[in-house]
Structures are given as C-alpha cells and as structure tokens.
N, C-alpha and C positions, 0 to 999 in steps of 0.2 A: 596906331590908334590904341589910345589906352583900355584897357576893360576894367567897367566900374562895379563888375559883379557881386554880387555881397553888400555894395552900398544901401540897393535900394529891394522890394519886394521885388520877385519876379511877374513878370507879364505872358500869363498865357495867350495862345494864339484866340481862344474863347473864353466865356466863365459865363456857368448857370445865372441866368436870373433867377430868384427867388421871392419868393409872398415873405409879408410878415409874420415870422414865426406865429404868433398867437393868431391868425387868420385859420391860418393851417390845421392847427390845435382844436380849434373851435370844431373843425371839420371831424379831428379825430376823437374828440369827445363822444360825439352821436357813434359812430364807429362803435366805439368802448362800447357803448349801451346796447348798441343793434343788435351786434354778434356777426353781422352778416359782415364779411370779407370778402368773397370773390362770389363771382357766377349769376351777374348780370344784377348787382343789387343796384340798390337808388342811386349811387350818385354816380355809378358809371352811365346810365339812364341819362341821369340829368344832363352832363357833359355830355355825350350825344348831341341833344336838344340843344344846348348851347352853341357847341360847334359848330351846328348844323343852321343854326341863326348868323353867327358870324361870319361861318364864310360863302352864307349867301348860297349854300346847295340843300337840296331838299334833306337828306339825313347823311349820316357820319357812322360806323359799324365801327367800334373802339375793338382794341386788339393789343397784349404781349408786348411786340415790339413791331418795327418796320419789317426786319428780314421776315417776320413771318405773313406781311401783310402782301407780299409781291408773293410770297412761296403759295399763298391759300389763292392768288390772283391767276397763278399761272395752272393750279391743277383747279381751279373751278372752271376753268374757258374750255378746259380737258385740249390746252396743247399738242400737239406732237411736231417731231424733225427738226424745223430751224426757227432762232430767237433773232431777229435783226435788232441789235443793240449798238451803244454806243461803248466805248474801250475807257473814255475819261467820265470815272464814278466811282463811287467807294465800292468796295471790292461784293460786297452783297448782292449787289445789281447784278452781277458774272458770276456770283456763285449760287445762287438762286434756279438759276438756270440750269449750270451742272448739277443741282442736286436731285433737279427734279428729271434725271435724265433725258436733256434736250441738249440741243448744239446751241451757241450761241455764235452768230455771222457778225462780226465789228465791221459797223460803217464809219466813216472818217466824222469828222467835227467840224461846223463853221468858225473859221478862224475869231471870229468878232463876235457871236454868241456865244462859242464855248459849245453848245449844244447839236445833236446829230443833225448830219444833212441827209436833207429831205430826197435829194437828188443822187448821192452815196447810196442811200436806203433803197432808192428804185432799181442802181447798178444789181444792187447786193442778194434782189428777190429771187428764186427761185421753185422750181415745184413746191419744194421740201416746205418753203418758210410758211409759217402760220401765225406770225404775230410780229408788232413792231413794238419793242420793249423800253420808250425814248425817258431821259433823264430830264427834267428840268435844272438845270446845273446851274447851282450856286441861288436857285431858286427863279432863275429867268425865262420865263416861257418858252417852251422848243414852239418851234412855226407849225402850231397845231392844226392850222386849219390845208397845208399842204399835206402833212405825215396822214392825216386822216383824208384827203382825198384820193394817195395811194393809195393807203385801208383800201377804201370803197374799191378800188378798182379792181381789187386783186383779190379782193374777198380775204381782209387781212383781220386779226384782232388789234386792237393799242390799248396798252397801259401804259400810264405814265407815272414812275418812280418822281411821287411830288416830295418827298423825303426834307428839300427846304424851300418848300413851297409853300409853307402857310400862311394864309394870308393876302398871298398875290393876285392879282388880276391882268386879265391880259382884256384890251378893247371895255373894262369898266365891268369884264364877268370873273367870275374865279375860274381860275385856272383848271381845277378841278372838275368844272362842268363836262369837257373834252373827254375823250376817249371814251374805250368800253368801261377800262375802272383805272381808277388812280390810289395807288399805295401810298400812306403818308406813314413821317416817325416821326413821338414823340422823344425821341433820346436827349438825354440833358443838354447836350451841347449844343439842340435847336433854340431855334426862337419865342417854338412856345415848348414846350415839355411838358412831361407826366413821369420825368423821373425815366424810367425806361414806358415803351409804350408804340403803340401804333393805329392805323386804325385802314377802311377801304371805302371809298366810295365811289359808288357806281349806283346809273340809273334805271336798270332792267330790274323787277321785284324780284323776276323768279331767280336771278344771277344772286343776288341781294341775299335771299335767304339761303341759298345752297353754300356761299362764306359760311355766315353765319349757324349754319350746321356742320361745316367742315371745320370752323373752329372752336366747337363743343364735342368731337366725338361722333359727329355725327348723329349725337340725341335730339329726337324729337318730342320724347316725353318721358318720362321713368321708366317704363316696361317698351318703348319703341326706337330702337337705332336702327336709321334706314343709308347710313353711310358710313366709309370709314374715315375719323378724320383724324383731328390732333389736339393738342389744349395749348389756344394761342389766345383764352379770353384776358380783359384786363381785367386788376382787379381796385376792389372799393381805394387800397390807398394811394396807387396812379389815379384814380380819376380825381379825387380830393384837389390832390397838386394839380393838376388840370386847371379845375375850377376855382381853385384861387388863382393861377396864372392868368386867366384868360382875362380876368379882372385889369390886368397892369400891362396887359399885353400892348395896348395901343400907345402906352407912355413911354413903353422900353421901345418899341420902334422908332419913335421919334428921338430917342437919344442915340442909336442907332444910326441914323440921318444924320444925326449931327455929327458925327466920327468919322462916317465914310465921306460926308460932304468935306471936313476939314482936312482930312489925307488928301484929298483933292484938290484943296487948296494950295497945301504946304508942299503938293510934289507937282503943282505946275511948273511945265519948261523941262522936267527931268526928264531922260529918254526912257520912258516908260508910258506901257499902255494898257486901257481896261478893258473890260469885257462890255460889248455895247448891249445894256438893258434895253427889254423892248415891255416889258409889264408897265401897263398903267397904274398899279399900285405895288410898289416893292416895299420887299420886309428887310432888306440891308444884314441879311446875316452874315454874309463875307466880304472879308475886304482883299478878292486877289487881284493880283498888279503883274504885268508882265514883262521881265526886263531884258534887255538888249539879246542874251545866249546862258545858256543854263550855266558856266563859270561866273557870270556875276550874278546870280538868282543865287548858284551855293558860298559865294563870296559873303552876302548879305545876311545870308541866313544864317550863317558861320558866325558870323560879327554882332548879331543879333543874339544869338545861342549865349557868346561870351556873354555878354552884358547881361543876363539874365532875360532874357527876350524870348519868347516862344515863338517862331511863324510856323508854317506851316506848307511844304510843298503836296499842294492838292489840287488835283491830284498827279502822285506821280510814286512809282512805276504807273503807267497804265493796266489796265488789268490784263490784256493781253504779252505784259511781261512777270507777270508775277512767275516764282521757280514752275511752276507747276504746267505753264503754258508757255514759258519762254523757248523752251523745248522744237516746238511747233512753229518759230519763229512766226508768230501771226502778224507782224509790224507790216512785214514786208508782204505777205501771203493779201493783206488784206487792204493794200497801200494807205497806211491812215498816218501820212502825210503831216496834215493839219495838227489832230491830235498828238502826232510826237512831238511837232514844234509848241504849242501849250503847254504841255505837260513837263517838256526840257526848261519851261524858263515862268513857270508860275510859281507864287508864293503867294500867301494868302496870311497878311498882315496882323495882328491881333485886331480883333474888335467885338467889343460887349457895350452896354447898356451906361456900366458904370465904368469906361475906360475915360479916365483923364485928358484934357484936352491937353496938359503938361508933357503927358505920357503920350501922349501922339506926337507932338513935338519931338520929343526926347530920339522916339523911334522914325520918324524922317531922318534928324539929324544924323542919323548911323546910316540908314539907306544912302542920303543925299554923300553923306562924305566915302564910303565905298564906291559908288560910282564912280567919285573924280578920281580915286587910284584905282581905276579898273585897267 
C-alpha cells in the first residue's frame, strides 16, 4: 500500500468549529470597552441563560473547564470511601477521584452501549461506595433510569460525566435532567466549546449554590467567606465564544450527520461494528467503529497515521491501566471483560463539521483495503 503523505493536508481525528471571526470581534469590542473580564460578568450571564434554553434544563453554572466541574461535583455531595465508575473514559473521570482522596471501584461496560452496566454496578456496591460516577460515552445516554433506581435503593449519589453530551436527549428530555448533577466540558475538541470551559448542572438550589461558592473561593460577599474553595469560574472571553457557537451549533450538527451517516454507508458489509445509540436526539461527535481484534484496529491506524490521517484509539489504555494503576492489576481484580475487548479494538475515525465527503471516501478506502490484507 503506497503512502500518499505530503500529497494532501492532514486529517485530524477532530477540528474546532469556529464563528465568524468578525461575529467574535464584535463580542470582543464591548469587552474592550467594559473592562470587565472574569468573575461572573454579562456575558458569562448571558450564556447561562442561553444554555439553559437550549438544552431544555432550568439553569446551566459556567465553569474553568470540565476536570473542574466533576472535582467541585464530587466534594460539594461531601463524598467519601468508594466511586463506582466506569474504566472506558478520558483519564479525568479516574483522576478526579483520586485527587479528591476517594477510591474508585470499575465496573465493566455494555458491549453495545459502550457505557457502564447497570448490573456490574450493583455486583460492585459495597458499605464503603457513596456514589455512582457513569460516563455518557461518546455522548450516548448510560440507562439512567436503571443506574438511578440502584441510586435509590442504596442510598447512592449519580453524577453523570455528560463531557460529550451536549445537546443529547434521551426518551425527547436532555440527558442532563438525570441524576444529582451532571458535569459538562466545553474543550475545543467538543461539539460546542468555549475554547477551554465547563460548566454543572444540577437541580437541588441549595447543592446549586454551594458549587457555585466553592467555585469563587468560597466568597459570599467582600468581607464574608463562609467556605473554602477554588478559582474554577469562566471567564468573559470563554463565554463570548460560547455564544457565538451556540448560534451554528445546530447546523454543525447536521453536517456532522452527514459524515457519520456516510461512513455508514461506505463501510456497509465490512466486518466492523458500532456502538448501538439509544438517544433520541444525538450530536454525532464521534465516529468510533470496532474491528475484528486490536492487530487490525493498530493495522489501520498505522496506515492511516502514514497517509497523513489522524484516528484515534479511544479510548485505550483503559484507565485502570494507565502506569500508575497498572500496578494493581485492576483489569483482572475487577473483571471488566467487556471494557478490555472495546478498548483493544476501537478507533474513533476523523469527523468534524467541515470533513469532506472526498475525505471520507479517501479514508474508508485505506480502512476497507487494510482489512482484506489482514
């Protein structure tokens, strides 16, 4: 197989949408003028209020980034002993955990969601656990209304890491609605962004405001700090980018649709299979594909890599092999089965907004021809 690298631009496994420069500008004009830059000015306000329209939940708590929005999630519930989580996630989700001095317990994965099982989760409880910490992975609803009738039974907390979850609806509600609180990020490489960014929303007031004091410092007025917290608020030029995004948001979805419907096309009949979506409204941010055994997942990727092709094995290691836990051998400790076989054989395609339908071609064609020499 020849490599035609250098011929053409490279293809990342993602790339930012962006506003029109001069949309943005306009934004940053008022800016210029205000003076105000961070610490709850108007237009982190406003994005709020926006957000909080869009995805159809009563308000939106803007924040820093995502790793901070699970970090303020896990010591506002006041935690302790065990995190029942899932091992296939970006590494934040596991290290959030340890940072905040708690254990995290891995429960296995549904093969065909991708996401934890609900019936793993129940093996995995014990005195110690005090919360169930489930991923929306790849943005597809975990089976929220089973994970939250264990909750109830057990007298358990859920957060759900909605991370690429914006947007989504599960049964025609947002996905968000569920649990005690749901962490979301806006990092560039999502679907909507703010540049870096994140935010929590949950529907208890007093839970509500005790975030939002523990991500000021714990100030509740100039002369009164009645907690101690951190500095994890956003500031005026994440929210700008926000709110010009949210503007094109719905159009980059739809292009979006059209990428992952056409990979689906072009690799019907190939021995490869997807992750079965259960949302009634998805946002199409990944395109991962699972193939036969992890030697043709790194065959492909390899061949890809040449050509200038970005994919993307995600996720993998699991978190529970990263150096620092592999140690502990928890694969085996915590039989997740499921989770090693997804993880040994997923790649996660390029796809943006503005990926070519040429270009999706171009990249089958190297998938489809590495298969038949496998």
């Amino acid at each position: 197989m020849q490599s035609t690298k250098g011929m053409q631009e490279p293809i990342t496994v993602t790339k930012s949408d962006l506003p029109p420069l001069e949309k943005y500008v306009e934004y940053l004009q008022e800016i210029w003028q205000s003076r105000w830059l961070t610490n709850r000015g108007k237009f982190v306000q406003l994005l709020e209020q926006k957000m909080s329209a869009y995805l159809k939940v009563r308000r939106v708590l803007t924040l820093s980034n995502g790793t901070l929005a699970i970090q303020l999630a896990l010591r506002a519930l006041n935690l302790k002993g065990e995190i029942i989580t899932t091992p296939f996630t970006f590494a934040a989700t596991t290290n959030v955990i340890l940072w905040e001095g708690l254990k995290p317990v891995f429960a296995d994965i549904s093969p065909d969601t991708f996401n934890i099982d609900p019936e793993d989760v129940r093996r995995k409880i014990t005195p110690k656990t005090s919360a169930i910490l489930a991923v929306h992975v790849y943005g597809n609803p975990c089976d929220v209304e089973e994970l939250e009738e264990i909750a109830k039974e057990h007298n358990l907390k859920v957060i759900y890491d909605g991370a690429h979850a914006f947007g989504v609806e599960y049964k025609n509600r947002s996905v968000f609605e569920f649990g005690d609180i749901t962490t979301l990020s806006f990092h560039a490489t999502k679907v909507f962004h703010t540049i870096e960014g994140g935010a929590v929303i949950c529907k208890d007031d007093a839970m509500y405001e005790k975030i939002q004091l523990l991500a000021n410092h714990g100030i509740r007025s100039e002369e009164i700090v009645v907690m101690p917290g951190t500095n994890a608020k956003m500031n005026e030029f994440q929210a700008v980018m926000g709110l010009c995004n949210l503007e094109y948001l719905d159009e980059w979805i739809k292009k979006r649709e059209m990428v992952y419907k056409r990979y689906k096309e072009l690799l019907a009949g190939s021995p490869i299979t997807y992750q079965k979506l259960i949302a009634s409204r998805y946002n199409y941010i990944y395109m991962p594909v699972l193939f036969e055994n992890l030697q043709v997942r790194d065959k492909v990727y390899d061949e890809l890599m040449k050509n200038g092709i970005k994919g993307r094995k995600y996720f993998y290691p699991l978190t529970v092999n990263f150096e620092y836990n592999k140690k502990h051998n928890l694969v085996k400790k915590y039989k997740l089965q499921h989770a090693k076989d997804v993880s040994d054989r997923v790649l996660c395609l390029p796809l943006y907004s503005t990926l070519s339908q040429s270009d999706v071609e171009r990249i089958v064609g190297i998938v489809k021809d590495v298969i038949s020499h496998a």
